[in-house]
C-alpha positions, 0 to 999 in steps of 0.5 A: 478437470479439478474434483469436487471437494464436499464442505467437510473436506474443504473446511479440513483443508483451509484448517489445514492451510491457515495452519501453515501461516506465520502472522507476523509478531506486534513489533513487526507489524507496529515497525511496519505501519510506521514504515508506511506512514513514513513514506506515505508522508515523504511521497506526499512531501514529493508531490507536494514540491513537484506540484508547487514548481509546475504551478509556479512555473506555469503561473510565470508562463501566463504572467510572460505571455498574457 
């Protein structure tokens, strides 16, 4: 059973815990969001195509047979 830690030891600890963090440098963080925003737009991109042959091809399908 975990122990109860009063408020004052708690906000030590969480101190304690948000001094261990590395935040990443402004380059890292600006180089990263344009990672994203890349593939994001090249996910899109995927979709997009793929979406235009299944319609395109379902689009053949009804034309064929109605």
């Amino acid at each position: 059973m975990a122990t109860k830690t009063n408020p004052l030891q708690f906000i030590q600890q969480v101190r304690a815990e948000i001094a261990k963090v590395v935040w990443p440098t402004r380059r890292e963080v600006a180089l990263t969001t344009v990672m994203v925003l890349i593939m994001a737009t090249l996910t899109a991109i995927f979709f997009f195509i793929v979406d235009l042959i299944i319609r395109t091809g379902l689009q053949g399908l009804l034309e064929f047979f109605g």
